[in-house]
RODO-2510 file (C-alpha; in nm, 4 decimals, decimal comma):
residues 97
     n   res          X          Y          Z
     1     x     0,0000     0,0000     0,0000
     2     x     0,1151     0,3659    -0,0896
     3     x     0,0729     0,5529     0,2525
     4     x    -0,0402     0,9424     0,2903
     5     x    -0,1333     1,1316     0,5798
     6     x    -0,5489     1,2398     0,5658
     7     x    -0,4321     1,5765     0,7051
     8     x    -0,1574     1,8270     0,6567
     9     x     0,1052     1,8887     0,9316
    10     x     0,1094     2,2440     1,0527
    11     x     0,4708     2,2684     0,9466
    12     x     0,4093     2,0903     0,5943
    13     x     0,6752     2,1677     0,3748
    14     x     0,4339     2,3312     0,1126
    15     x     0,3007     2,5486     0,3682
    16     x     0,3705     2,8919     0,4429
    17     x     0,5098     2,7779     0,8226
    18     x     0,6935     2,4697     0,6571
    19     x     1,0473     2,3956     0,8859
    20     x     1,2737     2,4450     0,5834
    21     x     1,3558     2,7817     0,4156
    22     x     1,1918     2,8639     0,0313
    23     x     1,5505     2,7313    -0,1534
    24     x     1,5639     2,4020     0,0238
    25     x     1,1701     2,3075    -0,0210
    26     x     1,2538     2,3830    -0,3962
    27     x     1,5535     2,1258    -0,4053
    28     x     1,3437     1,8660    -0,2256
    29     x     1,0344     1,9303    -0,4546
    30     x     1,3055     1,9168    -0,7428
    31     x     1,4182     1,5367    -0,6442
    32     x     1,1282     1,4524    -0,5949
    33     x     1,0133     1,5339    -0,9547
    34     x     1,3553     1,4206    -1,0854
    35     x     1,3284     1,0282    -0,9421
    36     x     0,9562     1,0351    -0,9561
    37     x     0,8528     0,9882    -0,6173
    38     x     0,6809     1,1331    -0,3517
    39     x     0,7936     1,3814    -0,0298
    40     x     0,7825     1,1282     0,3104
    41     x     0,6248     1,3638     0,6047
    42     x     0,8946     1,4873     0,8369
    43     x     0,6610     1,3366     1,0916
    44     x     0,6828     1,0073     0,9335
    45     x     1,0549     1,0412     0,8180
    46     x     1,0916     1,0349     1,2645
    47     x     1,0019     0,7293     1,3067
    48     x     1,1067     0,5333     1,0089
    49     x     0,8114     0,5734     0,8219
    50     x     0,7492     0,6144     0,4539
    51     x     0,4107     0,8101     0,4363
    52     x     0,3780     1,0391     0,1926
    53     x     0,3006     1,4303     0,2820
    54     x    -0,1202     1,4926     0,2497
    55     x    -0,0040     1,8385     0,0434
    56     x     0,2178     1,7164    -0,1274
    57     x    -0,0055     1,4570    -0,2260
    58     x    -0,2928     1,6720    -0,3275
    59     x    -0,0493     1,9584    -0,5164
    60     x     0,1462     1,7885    -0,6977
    61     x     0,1034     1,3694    -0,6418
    62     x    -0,0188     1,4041    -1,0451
    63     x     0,3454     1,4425    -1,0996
    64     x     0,4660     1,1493    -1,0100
    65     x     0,4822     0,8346    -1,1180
    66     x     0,4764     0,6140    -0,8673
    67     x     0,1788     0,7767    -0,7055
    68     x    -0,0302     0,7644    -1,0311
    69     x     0,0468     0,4106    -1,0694
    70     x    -0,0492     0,3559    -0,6889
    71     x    -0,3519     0,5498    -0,7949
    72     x    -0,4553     0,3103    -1,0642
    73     x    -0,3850     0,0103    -0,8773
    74     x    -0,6252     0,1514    -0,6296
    75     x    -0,3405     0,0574    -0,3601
    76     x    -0,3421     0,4393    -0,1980
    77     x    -0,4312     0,3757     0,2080
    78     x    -0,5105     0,7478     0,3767
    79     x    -0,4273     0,7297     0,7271
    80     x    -0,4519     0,9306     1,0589
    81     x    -0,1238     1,0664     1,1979
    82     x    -0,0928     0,9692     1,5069
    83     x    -0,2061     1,2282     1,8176
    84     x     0,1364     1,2492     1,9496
    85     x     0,2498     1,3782     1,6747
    86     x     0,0699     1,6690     1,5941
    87     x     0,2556     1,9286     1,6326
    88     x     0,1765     2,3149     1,6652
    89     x     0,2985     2,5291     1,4325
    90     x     0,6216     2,7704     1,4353
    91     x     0,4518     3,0265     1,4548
    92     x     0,2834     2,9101     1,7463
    93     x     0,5320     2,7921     1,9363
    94     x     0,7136     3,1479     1,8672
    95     x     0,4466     3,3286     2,0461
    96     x     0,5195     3,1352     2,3496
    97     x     0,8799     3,2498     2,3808
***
């Protein structure tokens, strides 16, 4: 089964609080596109996980290969993240300090 998240992070790389600065999410997005696969959720990525990012999934999943095929084969599972790991977003956490 091809994993994604149902929900976006609130640090999701293709969101305007992503964890990575504007030239970096273009190099990932650019690798991605290059060897046709997917972005893994940084949330996943810590624990060993290969689920693929809900945004990225829904903005540009068309792109790739590998997801259309998954697609096709009807093998895409959406799945909860789990609650410990939803995290607040930088911006959020920020305003605390």
């Amino acid at each position: 089964m091809f994993k994604v998240y149902k929900e976006s992070c609130k640090n999701c790389l293709l969101s305007p609080d992503a964890i990575v600065s504007p030239s970096r999410r273009s190099e990932i997005i650019k690798g991605c596109a290059e060897e046709q696969t997917h972005f893994i959720c940084h949330v996943a990525s810590i624990e060993g996980e290969d689920i693929c990012c809900k945004t990225f999934y829904d903005t540009l999943g068309h792109k790739s290969q590998m997801i259309r095929i998954a697609e096709r084969l009807g093998m895409v599972e959406l799945i909860d993240q789990p609650e410990t790991e939803k995290l607040v977003s930088h911006k959020e956490l920020n305003k605390k300090k």
